[in-house]
N, C-alpha and C positions, 0 to 999 in steps of 0.2 A: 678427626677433621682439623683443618689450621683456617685461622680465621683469614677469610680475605684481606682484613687490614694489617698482616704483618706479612703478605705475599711479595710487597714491594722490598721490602729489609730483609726477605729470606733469601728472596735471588739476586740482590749484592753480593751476600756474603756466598753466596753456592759462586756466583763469576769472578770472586775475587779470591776466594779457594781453588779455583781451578785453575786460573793464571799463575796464581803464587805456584803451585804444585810443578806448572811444567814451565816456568821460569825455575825453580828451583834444582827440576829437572837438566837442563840445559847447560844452567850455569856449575849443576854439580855443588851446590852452596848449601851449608848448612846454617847456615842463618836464615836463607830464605826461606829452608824447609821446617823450621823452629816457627819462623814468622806463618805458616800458609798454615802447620797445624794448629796453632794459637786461631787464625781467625776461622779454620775447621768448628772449631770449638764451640766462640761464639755464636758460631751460624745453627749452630743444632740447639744451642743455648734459645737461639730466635724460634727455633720449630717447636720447641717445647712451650716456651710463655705464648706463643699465641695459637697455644692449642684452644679445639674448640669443642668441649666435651657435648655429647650429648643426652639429653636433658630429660625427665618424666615431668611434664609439664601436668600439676593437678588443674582439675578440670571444676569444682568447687567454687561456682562465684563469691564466695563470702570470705576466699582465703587471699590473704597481700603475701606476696611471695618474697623470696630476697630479687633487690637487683644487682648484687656481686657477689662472688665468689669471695671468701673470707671469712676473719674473725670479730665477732661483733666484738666492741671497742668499749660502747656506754650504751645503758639506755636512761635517758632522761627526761624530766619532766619539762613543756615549753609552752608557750605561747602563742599561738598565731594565728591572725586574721584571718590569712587564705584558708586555714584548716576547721575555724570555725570557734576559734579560744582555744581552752585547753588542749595539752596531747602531748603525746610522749617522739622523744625523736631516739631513734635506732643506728647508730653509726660501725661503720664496718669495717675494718682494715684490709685492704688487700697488699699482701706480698707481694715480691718481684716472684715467687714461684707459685703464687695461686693465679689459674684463669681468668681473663683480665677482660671476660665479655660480659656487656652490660646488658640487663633483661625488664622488660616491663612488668613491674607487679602486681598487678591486676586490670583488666579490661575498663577500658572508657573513653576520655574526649580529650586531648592535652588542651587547656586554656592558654597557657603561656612557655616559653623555651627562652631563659633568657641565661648569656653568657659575663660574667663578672670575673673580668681581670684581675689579679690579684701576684701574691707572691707565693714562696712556694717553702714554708716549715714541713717540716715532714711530720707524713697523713698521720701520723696516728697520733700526734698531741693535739690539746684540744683546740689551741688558737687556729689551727689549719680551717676547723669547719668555716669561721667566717673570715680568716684574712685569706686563705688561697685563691689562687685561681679557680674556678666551678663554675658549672651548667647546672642553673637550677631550673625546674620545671614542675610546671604543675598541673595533677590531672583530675578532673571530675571523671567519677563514678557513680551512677545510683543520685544519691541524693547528700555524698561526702566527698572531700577532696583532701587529697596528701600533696605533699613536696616531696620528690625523689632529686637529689644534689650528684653528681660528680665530681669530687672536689683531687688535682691536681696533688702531687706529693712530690719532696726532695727532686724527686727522679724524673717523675713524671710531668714533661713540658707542654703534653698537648695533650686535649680533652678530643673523643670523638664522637658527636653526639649529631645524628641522621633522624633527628624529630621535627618537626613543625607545629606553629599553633594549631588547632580548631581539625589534626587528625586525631583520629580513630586507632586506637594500640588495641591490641589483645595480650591477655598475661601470659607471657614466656617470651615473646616477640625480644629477638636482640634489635637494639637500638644505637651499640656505640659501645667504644671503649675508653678506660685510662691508661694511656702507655707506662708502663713498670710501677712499681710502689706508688699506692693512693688511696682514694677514701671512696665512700657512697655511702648516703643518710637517703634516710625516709622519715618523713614528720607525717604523723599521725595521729589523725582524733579519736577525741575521748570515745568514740563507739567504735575504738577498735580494739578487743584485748589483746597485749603485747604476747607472745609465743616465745622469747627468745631472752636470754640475760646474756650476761659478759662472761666474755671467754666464749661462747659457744660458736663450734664451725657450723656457718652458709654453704649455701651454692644457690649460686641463681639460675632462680628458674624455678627450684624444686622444692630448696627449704623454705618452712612456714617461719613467715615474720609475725604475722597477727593473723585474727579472725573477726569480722564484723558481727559486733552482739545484738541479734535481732531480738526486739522488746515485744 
């Protein structure tokens, strides 16, 4: 499957291969036909990264899922009001060649969707999580709330994030992406055990990030 939001940049690059081709045609020009393969190239390059695999969505309400496709980056220990004090935050790298579709982690209520302009180091050093640009949000579940970020990379100039306050997500639900190289964190509380260290491959939707430890 290709994800609807790179449908618009795949049929550039298909109408701009196909004019190059029979311009290249016409005039007999091998430059042109240098030029029409080259943008050939990228445009398959486009069908690939916004492919859109499909998912075994676990069904386990007590499981936070990834919401990217990637390699976790850090897991650290944080702070936060919204999450209830302690908790650990989980950050993610995604590639220009891993799946760049963003997934909800577990079922509940978003309370807030808020967007923070920022600049743009690239996703995978650590200053990126809070000077980038990102979409952070936050959602109650149950009787616990996480942060899930989108955080912007080198590459990546636009965030795409299709949430609003005070909806209803269900976990697997795509929500949005980050166009080419970028980040996504989830900050999570102390009742949730972490699943996952550094270095380990995601996918979202399907890999376990944590489990909520019922007392």
């Amino acid at each position: 499957m290709i994800s609807p939001y790179g449908l618009k940049f795949i049929g550039i690059g298909l109408v701009l291969t196909a004019i190059l081709v029979l311009w290249s045609a016409s005039r007999d020009s091998l430059t042109l036909l240098v030029i029409s393969i080259i943008v050939c190239i990228l445009t398959l390059f486009l069908i690939y990264f916004y492919r859109n695999p499909i998912r075994n969505i676990p069904t386990d309400e007590d499981l936070i899922l990834s919401v990217a496709d990637g390699r976790v980056l850090s897991v650290v220990d944080i702070e936060s009001d919204y999450i209830g004090g302690r908790g650990k935050k989980v950050s993610i790298f995604l590639s220009i060649l891993d799946p760049h579709m963003n997934r909800i982690p577990t079922s509940g209520r978003l309370e807030y969707v808020k967007y923070v302009p920022g600049k743009f180091f690239k996703a995978f050093q650590d200053k990126a999580s809070e000077e980038n640009e990102h979409t952070e949000i936050g959602l109650a579940f149950g009787t616990s709330r996480i942060i899930l970020k989108q955080i912007a990379g080198i590459l990546a100039r636009r965030i795409v994030c299709n949430l609003k306050p005070q909806q209803h997500v269900k976990a697997g639900e795509i929500f949005g992406l980050i166009h080419f190289g970028s980040r996504a964190e989830l900050f999570l509380p102390e009742n949730i055990e972490v699943l996952v260290k550094r270095g380990d491959r995601v996918k979202a939707g399907e890999s376990l990030i944590g489990r909520i430890i019922r007392k």
